[in-house]
C-alpha positions in Angstrom: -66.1 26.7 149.0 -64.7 23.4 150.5 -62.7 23.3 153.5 -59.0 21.8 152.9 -58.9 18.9 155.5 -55.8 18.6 155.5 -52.9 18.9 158.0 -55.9 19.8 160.6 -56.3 18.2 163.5 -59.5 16.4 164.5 -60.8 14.7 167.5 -63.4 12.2 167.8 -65.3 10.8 171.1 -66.2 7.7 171.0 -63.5 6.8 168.1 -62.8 3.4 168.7 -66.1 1.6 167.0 -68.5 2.0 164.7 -69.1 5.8 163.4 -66.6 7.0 165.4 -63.7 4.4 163.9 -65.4 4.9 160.7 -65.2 8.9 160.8 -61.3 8.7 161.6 -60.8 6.7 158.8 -62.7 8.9 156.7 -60.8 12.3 158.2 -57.6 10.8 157.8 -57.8 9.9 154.2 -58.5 13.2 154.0 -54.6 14.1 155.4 -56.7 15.2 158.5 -54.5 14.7 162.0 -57.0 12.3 164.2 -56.9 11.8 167.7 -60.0 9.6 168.8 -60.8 9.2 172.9 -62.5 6.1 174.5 -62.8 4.3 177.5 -61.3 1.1 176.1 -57.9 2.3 175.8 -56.3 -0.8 175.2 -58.7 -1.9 172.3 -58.5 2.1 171.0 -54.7 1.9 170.8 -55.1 -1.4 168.4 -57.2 0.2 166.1 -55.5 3.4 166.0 -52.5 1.7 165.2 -54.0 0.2 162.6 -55.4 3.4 161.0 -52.4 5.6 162.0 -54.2 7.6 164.3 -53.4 9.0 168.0 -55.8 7.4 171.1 -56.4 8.3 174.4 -58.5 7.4 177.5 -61.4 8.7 177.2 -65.3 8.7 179.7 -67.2 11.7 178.1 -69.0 11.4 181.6 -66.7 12.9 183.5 -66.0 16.6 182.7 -61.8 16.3 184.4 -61.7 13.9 181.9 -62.7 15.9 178.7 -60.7 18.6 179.7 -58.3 16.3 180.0 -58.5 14.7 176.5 -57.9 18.1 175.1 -55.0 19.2 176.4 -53.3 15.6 175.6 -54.5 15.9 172.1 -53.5 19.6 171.8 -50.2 18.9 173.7 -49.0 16.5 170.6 -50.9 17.8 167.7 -51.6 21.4 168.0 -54.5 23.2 168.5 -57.8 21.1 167.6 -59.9 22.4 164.6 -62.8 20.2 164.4 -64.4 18.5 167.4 -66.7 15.5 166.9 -68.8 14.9 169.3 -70.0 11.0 168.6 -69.8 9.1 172.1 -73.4 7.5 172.5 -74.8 5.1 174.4 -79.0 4.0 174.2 -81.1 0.9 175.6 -83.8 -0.4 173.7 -86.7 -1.2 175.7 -90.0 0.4 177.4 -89.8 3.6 179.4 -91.3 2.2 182.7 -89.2 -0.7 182.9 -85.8 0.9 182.6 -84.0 1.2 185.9 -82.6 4.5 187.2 -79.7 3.7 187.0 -79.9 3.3 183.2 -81.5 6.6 182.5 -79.2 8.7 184.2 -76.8 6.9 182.4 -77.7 7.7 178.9 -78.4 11.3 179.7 -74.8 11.6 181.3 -73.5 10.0 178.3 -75.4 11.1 175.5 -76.9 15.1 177.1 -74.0 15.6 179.3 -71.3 13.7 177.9 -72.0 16.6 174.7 -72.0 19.4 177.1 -68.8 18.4 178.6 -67.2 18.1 175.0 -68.3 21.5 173.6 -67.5 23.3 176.8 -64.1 22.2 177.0 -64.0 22.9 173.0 -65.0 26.3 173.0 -62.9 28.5 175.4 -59.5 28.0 173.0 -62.2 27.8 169.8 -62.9 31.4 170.5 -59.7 32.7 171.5 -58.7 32.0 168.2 -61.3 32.7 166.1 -61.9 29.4 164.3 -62.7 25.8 165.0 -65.5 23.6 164.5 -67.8 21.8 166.4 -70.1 18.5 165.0 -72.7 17.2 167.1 -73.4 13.4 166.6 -77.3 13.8 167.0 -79.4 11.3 165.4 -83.0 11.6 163.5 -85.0 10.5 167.2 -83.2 14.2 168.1 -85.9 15.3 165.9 -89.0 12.7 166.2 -89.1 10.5 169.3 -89.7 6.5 168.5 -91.2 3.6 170.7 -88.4 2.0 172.3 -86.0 4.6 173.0 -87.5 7.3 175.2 -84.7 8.5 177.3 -81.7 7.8 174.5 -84.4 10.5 172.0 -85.1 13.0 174.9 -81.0 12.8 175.4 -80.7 13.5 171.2 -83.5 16.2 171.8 -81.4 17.8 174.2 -78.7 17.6 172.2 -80.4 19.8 169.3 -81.8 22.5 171.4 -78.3 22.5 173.0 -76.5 23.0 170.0 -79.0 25.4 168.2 -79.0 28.2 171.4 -74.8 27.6 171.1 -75.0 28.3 167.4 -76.6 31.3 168.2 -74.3 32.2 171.0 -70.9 31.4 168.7 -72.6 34.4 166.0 -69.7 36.3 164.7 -66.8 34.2 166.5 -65.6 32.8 163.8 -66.4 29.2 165.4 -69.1 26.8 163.7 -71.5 24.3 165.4 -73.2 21.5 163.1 -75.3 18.9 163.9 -75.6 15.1 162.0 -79.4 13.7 162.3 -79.0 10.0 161.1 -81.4 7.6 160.7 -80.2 3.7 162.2 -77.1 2.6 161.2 -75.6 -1.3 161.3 -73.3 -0.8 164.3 -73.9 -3.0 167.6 -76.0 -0.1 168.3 -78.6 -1.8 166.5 -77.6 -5.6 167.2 -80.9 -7.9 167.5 -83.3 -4.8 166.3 -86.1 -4.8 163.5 -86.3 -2.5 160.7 -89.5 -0.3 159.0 -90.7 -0.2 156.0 -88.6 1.6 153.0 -85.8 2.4 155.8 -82.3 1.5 154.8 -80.0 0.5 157.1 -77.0 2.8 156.7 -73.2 1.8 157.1 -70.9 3.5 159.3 -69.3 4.6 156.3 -72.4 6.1 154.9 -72.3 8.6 157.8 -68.6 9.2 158.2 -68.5 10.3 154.7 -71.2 13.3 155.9 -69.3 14.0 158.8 -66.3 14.8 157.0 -68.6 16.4 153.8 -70.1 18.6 156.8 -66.4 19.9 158.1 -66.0 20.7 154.2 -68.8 22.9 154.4 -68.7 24.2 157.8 -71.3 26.6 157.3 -73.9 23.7 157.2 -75.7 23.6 160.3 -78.7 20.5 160.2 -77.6 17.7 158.4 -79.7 14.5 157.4 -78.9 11.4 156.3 -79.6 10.3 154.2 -80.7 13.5 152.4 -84.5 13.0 152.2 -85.3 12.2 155.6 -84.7 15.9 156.0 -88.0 17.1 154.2 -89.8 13.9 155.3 -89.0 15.2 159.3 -90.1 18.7 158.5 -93.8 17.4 157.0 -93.8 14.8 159.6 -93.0 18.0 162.1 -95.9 20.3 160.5 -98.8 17.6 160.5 -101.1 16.8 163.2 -99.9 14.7 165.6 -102.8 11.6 164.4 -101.4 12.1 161.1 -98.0 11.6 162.0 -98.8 8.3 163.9 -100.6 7.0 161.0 -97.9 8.1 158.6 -95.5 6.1 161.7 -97.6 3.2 161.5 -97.4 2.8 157.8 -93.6 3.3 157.3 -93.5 0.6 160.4 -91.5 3.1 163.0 -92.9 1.1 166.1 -90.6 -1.7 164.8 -87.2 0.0 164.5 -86.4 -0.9 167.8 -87.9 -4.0 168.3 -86.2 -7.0 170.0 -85.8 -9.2 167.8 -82.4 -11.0 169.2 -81.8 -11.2 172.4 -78.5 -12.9 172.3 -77.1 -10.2 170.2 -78.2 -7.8 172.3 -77.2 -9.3 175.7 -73.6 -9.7 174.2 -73.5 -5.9 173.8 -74.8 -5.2 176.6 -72.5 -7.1 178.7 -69.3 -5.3 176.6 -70.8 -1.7 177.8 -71.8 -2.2 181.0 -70.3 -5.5 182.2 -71.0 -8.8 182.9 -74.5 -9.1 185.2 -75.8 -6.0 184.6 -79.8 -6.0 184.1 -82.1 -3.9 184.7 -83.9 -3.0 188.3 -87.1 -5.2 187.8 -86.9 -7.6 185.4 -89.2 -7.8 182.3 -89.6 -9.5 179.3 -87.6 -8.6 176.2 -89.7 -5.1 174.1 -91.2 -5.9 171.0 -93.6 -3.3 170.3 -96.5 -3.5 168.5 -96.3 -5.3 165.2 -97.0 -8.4 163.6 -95.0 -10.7 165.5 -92.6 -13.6 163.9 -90.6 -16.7 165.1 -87.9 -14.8 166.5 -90.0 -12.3 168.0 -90.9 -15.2 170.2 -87.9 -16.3 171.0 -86.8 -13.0 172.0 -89.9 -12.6 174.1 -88.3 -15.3 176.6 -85.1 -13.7 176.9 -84.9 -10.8 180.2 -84.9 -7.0 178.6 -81.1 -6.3 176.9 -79.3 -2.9 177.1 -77.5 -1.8 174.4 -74.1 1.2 173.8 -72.6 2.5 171.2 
């Protein structure tokens, strides 16, 4: 049984690039009513004008905010049934060398930013008996990788998050869902390598299983693409040796490699400003791997932050 989508209204955090533009798209071809938030107002009301879409200002870090952002949306569209939770933000680099400042941003961003958004979803969720929550997650909310510690314990929050509210929202009438991607080509992953036999996705790859997901809102885990979900679950059983040799051979440790700087500076600079580096510098990460001309050059260049 598919969900009609249309005439409902949707809302979408972090709406303005990548998956989050790409998922608006996606719901409103569907005759879906879209409202997407970000903190780029001015560059969220060009694009929803292009995509005939509603925008609003939007920092998932700030609970006023959210709260906020839903009664805007619900004052001009109606009552909000589903809720996409996408804002994300990650640096790439190594654990010790990230500043403070850095790591209590992604968990704000990516940990709390979430909690903010469900908890001002749920109170009129319940109250009516329906609604629909999707958690943007990603497949390090699952399996940790070199590179990203703090962005995969924020995903990792995420899931247990959303599984103990699952279990909470039993018999409401409301559904929860996460989305476990692997990489996709957004300026998330400007200037980063790539493993072996691992695609790069497009946004539209995983805005078309967003929107498959609020079909079927039943579905609670959902991988993409499909097979990484049986792969995580034998990765998840094995011993832990195993699962690092298994790493090494499908080249994990070089997912989130630098391997341009200058791409990765740019976005950086867009997210957090011009100037911003991190506490102590240190030379750009490339993690262990078999190391090529650019890899070089990117070792010169000052550790890069990276949002999305």
């Amino acid at each position: 049984m598919f969900l009609n989508l249309t005439g409902k209204v949707v809302a979408i955090t972090g709406g303005s690039r990548g998956i989050g533009l790409a998922t608006a798209v996606a719901f409103r071809a569907h005759g879906a009513h879209v409202a997407i938030g970000a903190r780029d107002l001015a560059h969220a009301r060009t694009v929803a004008g292009r995509i005939g879409v509603s925008a609003y200002a939007l920092d998932v870090t700030r609970p006023a905010d959210v709260r906020r952002f839903f009664e805007d949306v619900e004052a001009v569209h109606g009552p909000i049934d589903i809720f996409v939770n996408n804002a994300g933000e990650m640096l790439v680099g190594r654990f010790e060398t990230e500043s403070d400042e850095a790591t209590r941003h992604q968990l704000d961003v990516n940990l709390l930013g979430t909690a903010h958004g469900m908890k001002a979803a749920l109170p009129a969720m319940r109250r009516r008996g329906r609604g629909h929550i999707i958690n943007m997650v990603s497949a390090v909310g699952m399996i940790g990788l070199p590179g990203c510690a703090t962005y995969s314990a924020a995903k990792h929050g995420v899931t247990g998050l959303s599984e103990s509210v699952r279990g909470e929202l039993r018999g409401s009438g409301v559904h929860l869902s996460i989305v476990l991607p692997i990489p996709a080509a957004t300026k998330l992953t400007s200037g980063v390598g790539k493993g072996r036999f691992v695609p790069m996705l497009t946004p539209v790859d995983i805005a078309g299983r967003v929107v498959s997901t609020a079909r079927r809102p039943r579905r609670y885990a959902v991988y993409v693409p499909g097979w990484t979900n049986p792969l995580t679950r034998l990765l998840l059983l094995v011993p832990q040796n195993l699962r690092d040799v298994l790493g090494r051979f499908l080249k994990a440790d070089q997912l989130l490699r630098t391997t341009d700087a200058d791409a990765r500076r740019a976005y950086e600079q867009r997210v957090f400003g011009p100037g911003t580096a991190p506490a102590a510098p240190s030379r750009a990460t490339v993690l262990p791997g078999k190391s090529t001309a650019r890899d070089t050059a990117a070792r010169t260049a000052t550790q890069d932050r990276t949002s999305a």
